[in-house]
N, C-alpha and C positions, 0 to 999 in steps of 0.2 A: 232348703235342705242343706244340709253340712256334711263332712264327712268326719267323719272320726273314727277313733283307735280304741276297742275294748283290751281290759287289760291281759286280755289270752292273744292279743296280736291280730285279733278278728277285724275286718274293717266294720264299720258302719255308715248308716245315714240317717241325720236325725233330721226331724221335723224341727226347724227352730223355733216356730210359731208356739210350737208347744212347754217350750224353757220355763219352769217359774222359777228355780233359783240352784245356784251352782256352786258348791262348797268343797273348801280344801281340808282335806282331815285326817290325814296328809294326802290319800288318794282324791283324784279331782272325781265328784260325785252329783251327776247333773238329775234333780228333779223334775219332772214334767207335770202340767195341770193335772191330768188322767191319775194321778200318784205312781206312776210305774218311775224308778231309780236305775241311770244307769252310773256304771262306774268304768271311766276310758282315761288313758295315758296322757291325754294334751291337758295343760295348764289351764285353769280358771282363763287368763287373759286371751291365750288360745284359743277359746271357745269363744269369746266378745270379741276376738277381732274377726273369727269366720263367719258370725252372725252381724255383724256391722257390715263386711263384704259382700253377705249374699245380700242383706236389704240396699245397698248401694246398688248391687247389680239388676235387682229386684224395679229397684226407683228411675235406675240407668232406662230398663229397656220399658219402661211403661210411660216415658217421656216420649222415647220415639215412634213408639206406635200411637198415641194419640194424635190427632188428626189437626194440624193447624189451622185458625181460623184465614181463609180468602185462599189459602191451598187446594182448596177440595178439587177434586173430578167430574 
């Protein structure tokens, strides 16, 4: 999940799983699979670097919970 800024100053939280493609026209206007369009204030880039963040953090914490081999209890 991300956060973001619709362009009435509203915050949001989008599903990033659900992103298929994000277009500048000149407002930044993010598609989803479902076809539902939002339109928020962050930049094209803005949006791939939050969604790069949350899968890093996404990849971070499902490292440490996996259970290492000769660790066990």
């Amino acid at each position: 999940m991300i956060y973001l800024t619709r362009m009435n100053h509203v915050p949001m939280v989008l599903n990033a799983d659900l992103i298929e493609h994000i277009e500048t026209t000149p407002d930044t206007v993010i598609s989803l699979t479902n076809g539902q369009k939002y339109v928020v204030l962050e930049s094209a880039r803005d949006i791939v670097d939050k969604v790069i963040a949350f899968r890093r953090e996404i990849s971070s914490a499902a490292c440490y919970s996996r259970p290492q081999p000769g660790l066990e209890r």
